[in-house]
Backbone as a ProteinNet text record, in pm:
[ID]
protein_1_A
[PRIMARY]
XXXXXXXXXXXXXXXXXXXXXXXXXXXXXXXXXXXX
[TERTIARY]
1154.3	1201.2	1134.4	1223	1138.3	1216.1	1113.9	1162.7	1232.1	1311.9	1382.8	1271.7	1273	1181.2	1175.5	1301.9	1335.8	1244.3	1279	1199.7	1045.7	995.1	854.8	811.2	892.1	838	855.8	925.5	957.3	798.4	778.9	658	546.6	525.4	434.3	419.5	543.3	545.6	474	499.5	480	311.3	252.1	129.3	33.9	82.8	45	63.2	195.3	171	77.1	72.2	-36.4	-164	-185.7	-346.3	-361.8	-280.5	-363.2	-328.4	-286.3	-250.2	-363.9	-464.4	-555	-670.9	-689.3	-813.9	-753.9	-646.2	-646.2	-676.2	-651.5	-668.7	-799.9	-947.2	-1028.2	-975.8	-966.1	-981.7	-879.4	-753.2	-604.9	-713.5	-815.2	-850.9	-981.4	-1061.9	-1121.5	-1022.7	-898.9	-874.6	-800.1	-769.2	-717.6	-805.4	-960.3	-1064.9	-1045.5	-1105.1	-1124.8	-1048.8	-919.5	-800.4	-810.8	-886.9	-865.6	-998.7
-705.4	-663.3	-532	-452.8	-299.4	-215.1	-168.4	-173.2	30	50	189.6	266.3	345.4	488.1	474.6	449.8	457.6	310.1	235	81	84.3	172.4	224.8	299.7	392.1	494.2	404.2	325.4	228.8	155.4	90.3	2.1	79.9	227.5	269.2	334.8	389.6	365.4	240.5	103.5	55	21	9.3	-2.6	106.3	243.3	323	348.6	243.2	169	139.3	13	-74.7	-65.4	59.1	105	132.2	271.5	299.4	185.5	99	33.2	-30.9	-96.6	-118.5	-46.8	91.7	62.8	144.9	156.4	157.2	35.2	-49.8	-184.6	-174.3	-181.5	-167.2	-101.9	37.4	98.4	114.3	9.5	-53.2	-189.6	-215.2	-375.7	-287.8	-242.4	-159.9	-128	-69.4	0	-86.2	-149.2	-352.6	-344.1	-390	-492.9	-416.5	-280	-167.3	-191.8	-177.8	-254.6	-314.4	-421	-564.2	-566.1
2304.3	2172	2134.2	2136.5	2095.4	1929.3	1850.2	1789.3	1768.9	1669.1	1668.4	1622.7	1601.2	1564.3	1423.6	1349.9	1240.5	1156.6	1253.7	1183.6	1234.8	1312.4	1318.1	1219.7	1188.3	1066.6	951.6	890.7	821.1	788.5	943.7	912.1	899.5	936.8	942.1	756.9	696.9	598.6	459	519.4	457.9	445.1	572.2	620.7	529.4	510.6	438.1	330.6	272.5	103	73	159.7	103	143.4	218.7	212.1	89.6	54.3	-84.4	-166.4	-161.6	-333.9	-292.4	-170.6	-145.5	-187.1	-155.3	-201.2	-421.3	-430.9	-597.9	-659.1	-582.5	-647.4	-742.5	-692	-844.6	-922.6	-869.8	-1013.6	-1107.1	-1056.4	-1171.2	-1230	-1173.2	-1192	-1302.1	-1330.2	-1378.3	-1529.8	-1501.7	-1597.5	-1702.6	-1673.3	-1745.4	-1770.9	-1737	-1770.9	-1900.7	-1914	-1999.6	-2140.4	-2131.1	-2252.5	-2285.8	-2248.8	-2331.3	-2433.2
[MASK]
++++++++++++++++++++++++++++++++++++

C-alpha cells in the first residue's frame, strides 16, 4: 500500500498542524486561565 504524493503532503501537512497547536497549547491554556 503506497501512498500518492498528494496524500503525503496531506499527512505531512497535518503532522505540522498539530505540532504547533502542540506546543501553543500552554500558552491558549495560560491565556483562559488569565480571563477567568
Amino acid at each position: 500500500w503506497r501512498l500518492t504524493n498528494k496524500e503525503l503532503r496531506f499527512m505531512e501537512a497535518v503532522m505540522h498542524f498539530q505540532g504547533e497547536l502542540a506546543s501553543d497549547a500552554p500558552f491558549i491554556e495560560a491565556l483562559l486561565r488569565r480571563k477567568r
